[in-house]
N, C-alpha and C positions, 0 to 999 in steps of 0.2 A: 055884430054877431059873428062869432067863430064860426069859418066853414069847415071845420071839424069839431066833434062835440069832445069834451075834454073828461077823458079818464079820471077816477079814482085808483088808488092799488089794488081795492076789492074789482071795480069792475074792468081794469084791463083784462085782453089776452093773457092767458094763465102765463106764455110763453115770455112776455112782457112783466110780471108781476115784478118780478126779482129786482130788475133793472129801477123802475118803478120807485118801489121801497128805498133800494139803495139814493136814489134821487131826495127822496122824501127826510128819509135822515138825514145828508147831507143838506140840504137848504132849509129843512125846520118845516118846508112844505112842499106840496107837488104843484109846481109851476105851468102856468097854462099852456107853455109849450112843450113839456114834458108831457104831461097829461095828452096834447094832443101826439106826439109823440108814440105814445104808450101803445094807439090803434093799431103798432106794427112792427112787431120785436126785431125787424130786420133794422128799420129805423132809430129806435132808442139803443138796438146791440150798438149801432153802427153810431150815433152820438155817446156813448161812453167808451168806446173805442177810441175816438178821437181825443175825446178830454184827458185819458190815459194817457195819449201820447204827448200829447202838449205839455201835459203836467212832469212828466219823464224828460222830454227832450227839448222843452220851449225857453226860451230867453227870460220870460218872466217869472218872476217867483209867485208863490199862490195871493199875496195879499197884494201882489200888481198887478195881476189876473183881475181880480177881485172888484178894485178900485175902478179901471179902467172900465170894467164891465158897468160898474153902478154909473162913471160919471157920464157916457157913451149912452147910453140905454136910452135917451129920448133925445137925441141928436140925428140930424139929416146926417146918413149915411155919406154922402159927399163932402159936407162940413168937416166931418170930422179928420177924414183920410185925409185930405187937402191940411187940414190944418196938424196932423200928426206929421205926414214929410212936409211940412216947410219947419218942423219943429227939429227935425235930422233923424229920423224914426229909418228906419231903412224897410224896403219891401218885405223881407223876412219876420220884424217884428211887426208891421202892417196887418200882413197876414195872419200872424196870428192873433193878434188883436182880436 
């Protein structure tokens, strides 16, 4: 059970809607962390803020972004990084990972 309840774009903070939608188009859907996201427009401002930036200034292009996020997504956080730098990944593209 989610310990936050998860937003639609109708019922988020109005202030939050925008962001929201923009998510909703972009993925085909509002993702459960988006949605729980959504409860706090300081929070969702401030996760597309970030994804702006990365996508403007990051190493990866959008469909190694992409990849990385699908293959990563049910992997032990430790496994992965462990196994990204012994792979020659440098702390920079770690991070953005």
């Amino acid at each position: 059970m989610p310990r936050i309840p998860a937003h639609t774009v109708a019922t988020a903070p109005e202030a939050s809607q925008g962001n929201a939608r923009k998510l909703e188009q972009k993925m085909g859907k509002l993702f459960n962390i988006h949605a729980g996201m959504a409860h706090s427009p300081a929070v969702i401002a401030s996760y597309m803020g970030m994804s702006a930036a990365i996508a403007e200034h990051g190493s990866f292009d959008a469909h190694t972004r992409e990849a990385f996020a699908l293959a990563v997504g049910n992997q032990n956080g430790c496994d992965y990084c462990q196994a990204a730098l012994n792979a020659g990944w440098s702390a920079e593209e770690l991070s953005e990972a």
